[in-house]
MARBA-586450 format. One line per field, with one value per residue (C-alpha): z, x, y; residue number from 1. Coordinates in nm, 3 decimals, decimal comma. Layout:
! residues N
pz <- (Z_...)
px <- (X_...)
py <- (Y_...)
nr <- (NUM_...)
END
This chain:
! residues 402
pz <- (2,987_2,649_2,635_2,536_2,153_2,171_1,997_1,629_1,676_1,978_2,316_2,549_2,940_3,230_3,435_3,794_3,751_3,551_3,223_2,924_2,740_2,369_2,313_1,972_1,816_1,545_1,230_1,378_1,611_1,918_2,165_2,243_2,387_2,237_2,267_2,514_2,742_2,649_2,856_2,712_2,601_2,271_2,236_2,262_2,022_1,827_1,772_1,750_1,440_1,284_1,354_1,201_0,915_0,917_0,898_0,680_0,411_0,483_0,633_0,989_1,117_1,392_1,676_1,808_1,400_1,456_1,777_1,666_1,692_1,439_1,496_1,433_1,140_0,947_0,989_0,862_0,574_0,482_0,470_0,268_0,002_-0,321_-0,305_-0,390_-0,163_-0,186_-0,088_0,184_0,360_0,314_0,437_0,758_0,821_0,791_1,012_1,295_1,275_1,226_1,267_1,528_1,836_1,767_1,643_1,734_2,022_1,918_1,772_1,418_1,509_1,785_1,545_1,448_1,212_1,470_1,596_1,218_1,214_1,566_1,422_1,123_1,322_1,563_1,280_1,090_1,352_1,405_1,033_0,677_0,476_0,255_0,497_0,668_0,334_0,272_0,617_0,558_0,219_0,380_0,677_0,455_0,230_0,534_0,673_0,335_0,380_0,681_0,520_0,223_0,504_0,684_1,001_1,017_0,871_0,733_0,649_0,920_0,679_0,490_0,480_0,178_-0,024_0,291_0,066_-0,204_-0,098_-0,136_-0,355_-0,437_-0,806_-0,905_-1,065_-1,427_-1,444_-1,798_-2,049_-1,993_-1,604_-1,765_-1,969_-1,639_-1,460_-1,781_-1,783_-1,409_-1,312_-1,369_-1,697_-1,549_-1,456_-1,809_-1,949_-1,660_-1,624_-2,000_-2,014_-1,669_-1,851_-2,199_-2,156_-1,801_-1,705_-1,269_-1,058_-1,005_-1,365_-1,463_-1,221_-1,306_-1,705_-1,864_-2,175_-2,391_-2,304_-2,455_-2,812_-2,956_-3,346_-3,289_-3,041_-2,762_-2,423_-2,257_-1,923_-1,809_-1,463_-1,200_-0,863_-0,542_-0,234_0,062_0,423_0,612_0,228_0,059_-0,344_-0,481_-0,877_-0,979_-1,281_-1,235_-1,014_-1,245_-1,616_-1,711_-1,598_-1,811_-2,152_-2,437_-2,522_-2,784_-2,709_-2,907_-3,179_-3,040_-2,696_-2,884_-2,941_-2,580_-2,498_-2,753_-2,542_-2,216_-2,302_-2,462_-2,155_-1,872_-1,858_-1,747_-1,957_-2,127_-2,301_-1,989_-1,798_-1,647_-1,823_-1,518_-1,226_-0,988_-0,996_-0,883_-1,067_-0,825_-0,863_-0,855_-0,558_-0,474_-0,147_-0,279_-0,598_-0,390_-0,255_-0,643_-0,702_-0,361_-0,515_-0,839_-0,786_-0,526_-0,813_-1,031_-0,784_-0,741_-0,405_-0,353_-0,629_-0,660_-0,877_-0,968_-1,103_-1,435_-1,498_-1,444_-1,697_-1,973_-1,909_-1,955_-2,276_-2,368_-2,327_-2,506_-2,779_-2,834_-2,689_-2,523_-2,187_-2,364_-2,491_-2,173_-1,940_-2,131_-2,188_-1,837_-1,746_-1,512_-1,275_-1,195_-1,272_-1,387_-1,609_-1,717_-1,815_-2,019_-2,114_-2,279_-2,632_-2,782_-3,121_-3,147_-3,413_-3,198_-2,936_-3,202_-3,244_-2,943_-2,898_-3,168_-2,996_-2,732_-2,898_-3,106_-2,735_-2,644_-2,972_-2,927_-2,571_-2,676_-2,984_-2,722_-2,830_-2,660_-2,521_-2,542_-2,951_-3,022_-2,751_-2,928_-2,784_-2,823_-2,923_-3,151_-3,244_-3,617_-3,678_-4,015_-4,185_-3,989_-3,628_-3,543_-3,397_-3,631_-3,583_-3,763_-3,976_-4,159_-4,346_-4,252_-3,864_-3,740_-3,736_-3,395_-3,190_-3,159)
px <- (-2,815_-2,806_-2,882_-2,580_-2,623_-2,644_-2,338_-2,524_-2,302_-2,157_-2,134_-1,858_-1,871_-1,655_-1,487_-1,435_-1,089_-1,125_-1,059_-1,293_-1,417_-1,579_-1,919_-2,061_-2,316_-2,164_-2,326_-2,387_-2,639_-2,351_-2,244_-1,883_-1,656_-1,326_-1,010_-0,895_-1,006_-0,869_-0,742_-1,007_-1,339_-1,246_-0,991_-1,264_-1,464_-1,227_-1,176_-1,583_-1,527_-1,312_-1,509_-1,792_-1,643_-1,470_-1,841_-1,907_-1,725_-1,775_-1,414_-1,545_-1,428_-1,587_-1,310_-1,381_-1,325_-0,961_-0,957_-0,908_-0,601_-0,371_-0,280_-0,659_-0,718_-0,408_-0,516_-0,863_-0,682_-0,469_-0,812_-1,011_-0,710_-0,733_-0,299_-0,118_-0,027_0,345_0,221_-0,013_0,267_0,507_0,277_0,213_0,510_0,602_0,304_0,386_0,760_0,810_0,500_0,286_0,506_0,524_0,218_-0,028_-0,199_-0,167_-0,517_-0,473_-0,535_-0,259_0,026_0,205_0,445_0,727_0,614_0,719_1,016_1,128_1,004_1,196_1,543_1,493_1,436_1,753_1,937_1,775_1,740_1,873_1,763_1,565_1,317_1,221_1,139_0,919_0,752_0,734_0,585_0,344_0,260_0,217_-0,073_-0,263_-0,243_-0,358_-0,667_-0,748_-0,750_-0,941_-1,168_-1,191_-1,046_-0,758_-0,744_-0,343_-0,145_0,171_0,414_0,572_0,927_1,085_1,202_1,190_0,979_1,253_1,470_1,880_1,914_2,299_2,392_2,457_2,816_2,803_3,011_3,203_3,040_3,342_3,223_2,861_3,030_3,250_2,870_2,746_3,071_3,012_2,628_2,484_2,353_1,999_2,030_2,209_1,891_1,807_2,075_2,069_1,709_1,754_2,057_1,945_1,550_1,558_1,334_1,315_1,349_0,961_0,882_1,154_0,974_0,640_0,765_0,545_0,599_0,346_0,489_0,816_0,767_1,109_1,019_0,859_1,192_0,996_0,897_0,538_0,537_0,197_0,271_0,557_0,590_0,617_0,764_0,544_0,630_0,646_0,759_0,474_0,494_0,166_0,161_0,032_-0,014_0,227_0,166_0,162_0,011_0,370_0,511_0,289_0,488_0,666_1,065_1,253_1,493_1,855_1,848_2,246_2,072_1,726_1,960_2,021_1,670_1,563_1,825_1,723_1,347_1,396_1,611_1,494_1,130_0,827_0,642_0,298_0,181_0,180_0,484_0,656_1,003_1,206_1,172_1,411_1,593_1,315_1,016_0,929_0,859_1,221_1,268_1,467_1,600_1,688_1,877_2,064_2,267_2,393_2,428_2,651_2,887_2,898_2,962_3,255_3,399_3,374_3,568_3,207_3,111_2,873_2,736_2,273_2,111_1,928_2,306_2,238_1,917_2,158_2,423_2,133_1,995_2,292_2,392_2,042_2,084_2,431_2,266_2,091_1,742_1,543_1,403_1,083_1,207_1,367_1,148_0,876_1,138_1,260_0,843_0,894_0,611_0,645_0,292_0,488_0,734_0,380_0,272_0,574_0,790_0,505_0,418_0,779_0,736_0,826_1,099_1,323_1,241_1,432_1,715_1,766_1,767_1,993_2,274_2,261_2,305_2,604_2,775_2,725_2,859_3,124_3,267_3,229_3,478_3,725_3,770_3,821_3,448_3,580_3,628_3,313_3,042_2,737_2,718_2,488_2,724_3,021_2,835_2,815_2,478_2,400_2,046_1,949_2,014_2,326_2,673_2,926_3,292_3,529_3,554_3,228_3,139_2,751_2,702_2,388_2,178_2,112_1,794_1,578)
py <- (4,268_4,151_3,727_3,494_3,392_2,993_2,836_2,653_2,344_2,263_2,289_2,467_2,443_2,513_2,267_2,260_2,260_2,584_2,430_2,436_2,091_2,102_1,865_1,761_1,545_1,366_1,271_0,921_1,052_1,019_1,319_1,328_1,520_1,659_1,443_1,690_2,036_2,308_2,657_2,888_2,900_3,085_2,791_2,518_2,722_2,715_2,348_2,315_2,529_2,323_1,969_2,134_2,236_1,886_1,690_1,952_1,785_1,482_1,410_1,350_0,993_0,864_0,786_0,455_0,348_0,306_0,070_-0,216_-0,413_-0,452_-0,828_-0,888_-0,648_-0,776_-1,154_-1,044_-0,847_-1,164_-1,428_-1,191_-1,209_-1,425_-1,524_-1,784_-2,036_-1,925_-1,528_-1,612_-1,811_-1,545_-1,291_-1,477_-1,573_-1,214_-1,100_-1,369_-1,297_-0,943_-0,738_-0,908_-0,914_-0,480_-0,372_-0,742_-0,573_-0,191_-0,038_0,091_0,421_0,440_0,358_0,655_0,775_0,752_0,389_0,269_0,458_0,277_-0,038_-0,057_0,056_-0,219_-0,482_-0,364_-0,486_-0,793_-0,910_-0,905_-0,559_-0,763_-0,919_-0,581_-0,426_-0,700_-0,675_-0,312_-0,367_-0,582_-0,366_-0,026_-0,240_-0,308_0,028_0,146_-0,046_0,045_0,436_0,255_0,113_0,499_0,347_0,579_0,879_0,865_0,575_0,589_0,394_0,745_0,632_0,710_0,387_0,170_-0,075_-0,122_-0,429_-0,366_-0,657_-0,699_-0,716_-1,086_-1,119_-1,261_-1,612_-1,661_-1,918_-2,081_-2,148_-2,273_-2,549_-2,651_-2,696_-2,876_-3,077_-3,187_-3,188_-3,540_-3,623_-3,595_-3,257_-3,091_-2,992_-2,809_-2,615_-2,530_-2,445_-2,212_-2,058_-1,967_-1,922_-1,745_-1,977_-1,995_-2,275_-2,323_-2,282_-2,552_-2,781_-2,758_-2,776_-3,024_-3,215_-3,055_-2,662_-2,777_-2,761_-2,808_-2,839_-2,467_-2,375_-2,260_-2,299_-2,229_-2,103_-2,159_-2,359_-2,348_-2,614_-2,403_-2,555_-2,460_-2,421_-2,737_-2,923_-2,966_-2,886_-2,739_-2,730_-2,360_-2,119_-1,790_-1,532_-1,288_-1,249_-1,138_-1,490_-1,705_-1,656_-1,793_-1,810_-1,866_-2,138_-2,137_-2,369_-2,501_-2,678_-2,817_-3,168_-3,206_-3,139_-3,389_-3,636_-3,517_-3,560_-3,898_-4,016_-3,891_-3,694_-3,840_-4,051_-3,991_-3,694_-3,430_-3,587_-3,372_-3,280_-3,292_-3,556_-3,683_-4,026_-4,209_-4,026_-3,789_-3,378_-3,234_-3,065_-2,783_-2,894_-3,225_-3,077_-2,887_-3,122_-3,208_-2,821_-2,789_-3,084_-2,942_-2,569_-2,635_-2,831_-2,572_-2,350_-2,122_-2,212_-1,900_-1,992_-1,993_-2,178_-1,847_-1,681_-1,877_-1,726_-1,396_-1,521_-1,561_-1,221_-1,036_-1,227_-1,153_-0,794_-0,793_-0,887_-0,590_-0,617_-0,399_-0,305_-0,410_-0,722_-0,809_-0,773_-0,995_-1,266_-1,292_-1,294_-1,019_-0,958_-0,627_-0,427_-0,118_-0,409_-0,516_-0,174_-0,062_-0,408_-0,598_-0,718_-0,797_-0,934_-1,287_-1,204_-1,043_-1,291_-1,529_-1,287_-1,325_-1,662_-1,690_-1,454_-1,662_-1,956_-1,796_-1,729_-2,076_-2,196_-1,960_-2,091_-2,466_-2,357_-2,239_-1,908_-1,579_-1,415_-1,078_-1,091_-1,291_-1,198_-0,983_-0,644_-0,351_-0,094_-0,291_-0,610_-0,689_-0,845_-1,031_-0,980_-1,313_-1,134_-1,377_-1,230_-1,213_-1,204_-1,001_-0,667_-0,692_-0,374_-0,325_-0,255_-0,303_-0,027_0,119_0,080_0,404)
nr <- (1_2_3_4_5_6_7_8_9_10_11_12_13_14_15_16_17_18_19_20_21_22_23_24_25_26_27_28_29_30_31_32_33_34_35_36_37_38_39_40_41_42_43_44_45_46_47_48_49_50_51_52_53_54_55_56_57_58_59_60_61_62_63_64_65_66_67_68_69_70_71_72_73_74_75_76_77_78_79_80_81_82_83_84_85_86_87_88_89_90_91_92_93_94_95_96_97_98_99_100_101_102_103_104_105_106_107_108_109_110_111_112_113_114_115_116_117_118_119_120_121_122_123_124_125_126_127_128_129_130_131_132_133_134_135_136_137_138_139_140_141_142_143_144_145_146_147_148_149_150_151_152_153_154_155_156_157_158_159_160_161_162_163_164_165_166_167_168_169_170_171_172_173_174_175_176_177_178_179_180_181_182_183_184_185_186_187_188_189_190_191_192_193_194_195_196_197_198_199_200_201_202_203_204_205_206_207_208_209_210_211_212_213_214_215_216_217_218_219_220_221_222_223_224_225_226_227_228_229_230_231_232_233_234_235_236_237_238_239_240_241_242_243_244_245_246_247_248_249_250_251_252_253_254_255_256_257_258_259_260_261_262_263_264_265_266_267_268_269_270_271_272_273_274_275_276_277_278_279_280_281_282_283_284_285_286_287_288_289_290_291_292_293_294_295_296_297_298_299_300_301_302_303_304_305_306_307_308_309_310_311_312_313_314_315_316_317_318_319_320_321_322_323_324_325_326_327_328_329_330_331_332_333_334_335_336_337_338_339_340_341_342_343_344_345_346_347_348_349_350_351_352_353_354_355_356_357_358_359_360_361_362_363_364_365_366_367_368_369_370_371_372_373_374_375_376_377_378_379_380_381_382_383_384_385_386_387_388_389_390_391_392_393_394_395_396_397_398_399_400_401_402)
END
């Protein structure tokens, strides 16, 4: 009787049972069995086949890699992070809220595709859309890690566009609504709504604005710093959080003299006061502002109204006046890193075109007369040589953009 060939790699035996369990020696030196017996022998060769082939190149993972427990992996995965203070606390609130009490004790090699999918469903119905694309976000960075990190051997988080929050478009309020605010917010609190109007600026970049990044003989406002309002209340004084926030804009020329005012009245003294502080000198903070804006946009008969919706107003107008993705994105500082790739490096010219539109809109409101007729657009708009608006039949349109 011929003599059984011994398997190269591998072992096969026969269990008392009558089923068949795989061995191996993996490349770490350790024997282990197969995941699970199979009914044949030619079956458990089978699968020996393939593991060596796996090792082979150099795909082999070693099976105890992925046990370890998610709530423990993702706080590690947070602490070795350089963020900023506002990101870290989102991301563990986000961890403690929404994807600790699922996944905390679960090993990262037990999740599953179908354990995300149930996940997400469940916090649907328990949240806004918003937060569980954030949480999602969050959780599909970690999980890519732990591929990075050849823990698991797939990241589980493959839902199509579960990542992208459903943001609802903001409406865009009349001019004639921004001179109602202007008409009723405290004196204190004009330049701030102008600036966050007509230079996009954010809430946290208006607070942290300092008196030597706004340089009105130039026209223009640094964005170098913002004030972020931490859990718990406390304000921490940063630089952006991305390279596309720290910029420069063009401010209209119409709102420099009630800067001037504003600057002279009622910013911080010395050379790097700050240019907006509350009654009593302190950092202006958002939750004490908004009992003002509450007062002020019921008035106004805009009770929904954010704080943020101004910012909105100026980047239409902005875009009405003819500018570019490009020249968009880089005013409004988006941080983005495909904005950052494609929207960068708008020449400061147009930047002042720009500004100038706006300023024309403004000017254009205060006179009383009708938006439709006078407001720069992209497609009818007749632009002088200087890049203003101008109204009427003129007889040289501007040429369009290519």
């Amino acid at each position: 009787m011929a003599e059984k060939k011994k398997r190269r790699f591998g072992r096969v035996r026969k269990l008392p049972s009558g089923r068949f369990q795989a061995r191996y020696a993996g490349p770490d030196g350790v024997d282990r069995p197969a995941p699970y017996t199979f009914t044949t022998q030619k079956d458990a060769e089978r699968w020996l086949v393939l593991k060596e082939a796996e090792i082979q190149r150099g795909d082999w993972m070693s099976p105890e890699a992925g046990k370890v427990p998610f709530g423990v992996y993702a706080a590690s995965w947070i602490d070795d992070r350089v963020l900023k203070a506002r990101t870290e606390g989102l991301y563990r609130s986000l961890l403690k809220n929404h994807l600790a009490p699922t996944f905390g004790n679960v090993n990262l090699g037990d999740i599953k595709d179908a354990d995300v999918r149930r996940w997400r469903k469940e916090r649907l119905g328990a949240v806004g859309q918003s937060t569980v694309a954030k949480a999602y976000q969050l959780l599909k960075s970690i999980m890519n890690t732990a591929v990075d990190d050849e823990l698991i051997r797939k990241n589980p988080c493959r839902i199509k566009g579960a990542g992208a929050p459903d943001t609802p478009e903001r409406r865009m309020i009349p001019l004639a609504k921004v001179l109602e605010i202007l008409a009723k917010v405290p004196e204190r609190y004009r330049a701030l709504v102008l600036l966050g109007t007509f230079t996009s600026l954010r809430w946290g970049e208006l607070a942290g604005l300092r008196r030597p990044n706004l340089d009105l003989d130039e026209g223009v406002v640094r964005v170098v710093s913002e004030l972020a309002e931490l859990d718990g209340g406390r304000l921490m004084e940063d630089t952006p959080k991305s390279r596309a926030g720290r910029r420069v804009v063009t401010i209209p020329e119409e709102i420099i003299p009630e800067l001037r005012h504003h600057v002279d009245q009622f910013a911080e003294a010395g050379e790097n006061g700050r240019v907006f502080v509350g009654p009593k000198g302190a950092w202006l903070r958002r939750s004490g502002f908004r009992r003002i804006w509450n007062a002020v946009r019921a008035d106004v008969g805009l009770p929904d109204l954010h704080f943020h919706d101004l910012r909105h107003v100026g980047n239409t107008l902005a875009a009405a006046s003819g500018a570019s993705l490009k020249e968009l994105m880089v005013r409004m500082g988006h941080a983005s890193p495909r904005a950052a790739l494609i929207y960068q490096h708008a020449t400061r010219d147009r930047d002042k075109v720009i500004a100038e539109a706006l300023g024309q809109a403004l000017k254009v409101a205060r006179d009383g007369e009708p938006e439709t007729r006078r407001k720069p657009t992209a497609g009818n708009g007749h632009v002088r040589q200087s890049g203003r608006a101008e109204q009427g039949t003129g007889t040289q349109r501007a040429r369009p953009r290519k």
